[in-house]
C-alpha positions in Angstrom: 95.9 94.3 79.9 97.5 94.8 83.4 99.2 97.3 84.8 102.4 95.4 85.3 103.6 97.0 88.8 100.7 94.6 89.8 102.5 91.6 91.2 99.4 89.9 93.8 95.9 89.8 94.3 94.3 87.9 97.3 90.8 86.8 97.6 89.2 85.4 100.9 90.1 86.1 104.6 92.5 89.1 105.2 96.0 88.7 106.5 96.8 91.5 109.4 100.6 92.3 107.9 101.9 94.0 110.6 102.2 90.7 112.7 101.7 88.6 109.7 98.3 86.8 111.4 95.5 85.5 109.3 92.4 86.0 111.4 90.8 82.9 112.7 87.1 83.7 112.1 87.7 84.9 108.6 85.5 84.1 105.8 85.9 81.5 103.6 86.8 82.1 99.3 84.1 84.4 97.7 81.5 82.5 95.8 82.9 82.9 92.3 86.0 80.5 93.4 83.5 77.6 93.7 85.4 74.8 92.8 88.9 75.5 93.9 87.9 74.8 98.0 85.8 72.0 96.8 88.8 70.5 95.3 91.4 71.2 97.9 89.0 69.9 100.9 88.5 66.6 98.6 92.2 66.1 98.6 93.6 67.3 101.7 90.1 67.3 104.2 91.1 71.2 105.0 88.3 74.3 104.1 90.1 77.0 102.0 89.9 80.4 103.8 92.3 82.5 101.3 93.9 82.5 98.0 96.5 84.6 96.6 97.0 85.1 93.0 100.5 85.6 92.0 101.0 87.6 88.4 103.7 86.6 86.2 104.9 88.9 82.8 106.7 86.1 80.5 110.3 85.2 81.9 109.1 85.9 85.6 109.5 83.5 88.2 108.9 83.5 92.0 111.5 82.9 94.7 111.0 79.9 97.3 108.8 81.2 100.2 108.0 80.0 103.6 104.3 80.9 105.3 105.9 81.3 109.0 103.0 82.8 110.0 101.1 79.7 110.4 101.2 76.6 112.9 100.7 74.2 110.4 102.0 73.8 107.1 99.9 75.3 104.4 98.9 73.4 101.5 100.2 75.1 98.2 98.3 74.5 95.0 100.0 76.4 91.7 98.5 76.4 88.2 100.7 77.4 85.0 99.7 78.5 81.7 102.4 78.1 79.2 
């Protein structure tokens, strides 16, 4: 179905890679997300502003990752299908 050189997909507010800054007036997660922010301000009092979508092919894992890009720590949320 996917083309599998495609690793990520992001949906919300932009991140400026170059110094690895998410704006601060970006826009929050596009209407078809509706529930995801709902749930994550219900549990943690925070809007979502972003969401990135890792893609996995069978056997695939991701390596531990740090945001350093943020003052805060970011609340990570991650769904499996098995």
């Amino acid at each position: 179905m996917l083309d599998k050189t495609l690793q990520w997909v992001k949906v919300g507010g932009q991140c400026d890679w170059s110094p690895e800054k998410y704006p601060m007036d970006s826009s929050s997660l596009p209407e078809f997300l509706p529930d995801i922010p709902v749930f994550v301000s219900s549990i943690f009092g925070n809007a979502a502003q972003t969401a990135i979508v890792n893609i996995y092919s069978p056997g695939e894992t991701l390596a531990p990752d740090r945001d350093i890009s943020e003052s805060s720590p970011a609340v990570v949320v991650s769904f499996a299908r098995l």
